[in-house]
C-alpha positions, 0 to 999 in steps of 0.5 A: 886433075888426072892424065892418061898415061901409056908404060911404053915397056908394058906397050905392045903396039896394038894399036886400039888406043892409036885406032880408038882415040887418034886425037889423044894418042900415037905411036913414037918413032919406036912404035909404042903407044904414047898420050901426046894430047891428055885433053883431046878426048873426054875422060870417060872416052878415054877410060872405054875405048883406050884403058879398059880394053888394052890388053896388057893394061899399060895405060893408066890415069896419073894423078896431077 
């Protein structure tokens, strides 16, 4: 099984994940992008609205 994954270093806090799949991500109280629910959206939403239009590609799948 694989789960979304955000580098919080690499986040520059722009929010398409945020706006894109609010059922999978928000921001933490530092304003970076976080996976708080890996199941609230299918994988292949996931990979064309958060991971393949971030633009400093920080988030990725994580292999379980």
């Amino acid at each position: 099984m694989k789960r979304p994954w955000v580098d919080n270093d690499a986040c520059i806090s722009c929010g398409l994940c945020v706006t894109n799949i609010p059922e999978v991500f928000r921001f933490t109280e530092h304003g970076k992008s976080e996976v708080y629910d890996p199941g609230g959206a299918y994988e292949n939403v996931i990979q064309e609205e958060a991971i393949d239009i971030c633009p400093v590609s920080c988030i990725q799948w994580l292999e379980e």
